[in-house]
C-alpha positions in Angstrom: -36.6 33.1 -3.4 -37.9 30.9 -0.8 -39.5 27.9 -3.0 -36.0 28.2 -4.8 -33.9 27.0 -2.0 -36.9 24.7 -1.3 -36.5 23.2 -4.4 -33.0 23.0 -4.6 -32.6 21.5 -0.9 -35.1 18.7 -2.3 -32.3 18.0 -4.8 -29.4 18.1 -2.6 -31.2 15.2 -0.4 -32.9 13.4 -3.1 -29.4 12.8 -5.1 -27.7 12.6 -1.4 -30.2 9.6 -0.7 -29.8 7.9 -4.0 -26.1 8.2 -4.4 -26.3 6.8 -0.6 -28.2 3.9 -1.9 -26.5 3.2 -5.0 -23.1 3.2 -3.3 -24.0 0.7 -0.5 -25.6 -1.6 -3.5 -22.3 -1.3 -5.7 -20.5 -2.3 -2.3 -22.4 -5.3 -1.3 -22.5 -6.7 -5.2 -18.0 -6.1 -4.8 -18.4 -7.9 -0.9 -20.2 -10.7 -2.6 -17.9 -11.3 -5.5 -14.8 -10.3 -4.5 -15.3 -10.0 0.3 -13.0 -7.5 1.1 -10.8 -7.3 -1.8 -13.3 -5.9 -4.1 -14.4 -3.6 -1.6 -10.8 -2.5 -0.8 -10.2 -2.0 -4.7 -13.9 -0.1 -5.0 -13.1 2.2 -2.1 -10.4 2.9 -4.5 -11.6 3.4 -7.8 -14.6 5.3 -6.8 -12.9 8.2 -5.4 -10.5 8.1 -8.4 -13.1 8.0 -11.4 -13.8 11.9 -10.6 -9.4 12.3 -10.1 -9.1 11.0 -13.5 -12.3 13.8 -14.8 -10.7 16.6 -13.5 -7.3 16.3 -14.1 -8.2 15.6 -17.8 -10.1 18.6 -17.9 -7.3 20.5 -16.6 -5.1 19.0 -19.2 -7.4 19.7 -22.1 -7.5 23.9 -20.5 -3.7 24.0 -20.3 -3.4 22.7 -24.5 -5.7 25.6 -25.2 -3.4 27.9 -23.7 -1.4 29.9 -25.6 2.1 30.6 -24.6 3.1 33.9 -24.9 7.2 34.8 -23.8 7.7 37.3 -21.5 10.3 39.5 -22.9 
């Protein structure tokens, strides 16, 4: 049980650290094209890409619904 959360706290950092890393690259390549614009409009998108996943996948669970009248 112990090497298990071992293992999985490993993950948690190493993805932690590299999603660190890649965000702060993404950032400087928008500051450099765009200043603060394309940072502003990053800040932005990033957070929404996951919105735009999960209310998707909510849309795709409510058509598999069935709709059944109360009577």
């Amino acid at each position: 049980m112990t090497a298990s959360r071992g293992r999985a706290n490993s993950l948690y950092v190493l993805f932690y650290y590299l999603g660190g890393s890649i965000g702060i690259t993404i950032s400087g390549y928008a500051y450099t094209f765009a200043r603060w614009y394309g940072t502003a409009v990053l800040g932005v998108l990033i957070p929404a890409i996951p919105l735009w996943a999960g209310i998707t996948e909510m849309r795709k669970e409510n058509a598999n619904r069935v709709y059944v009248p109360k009577l």
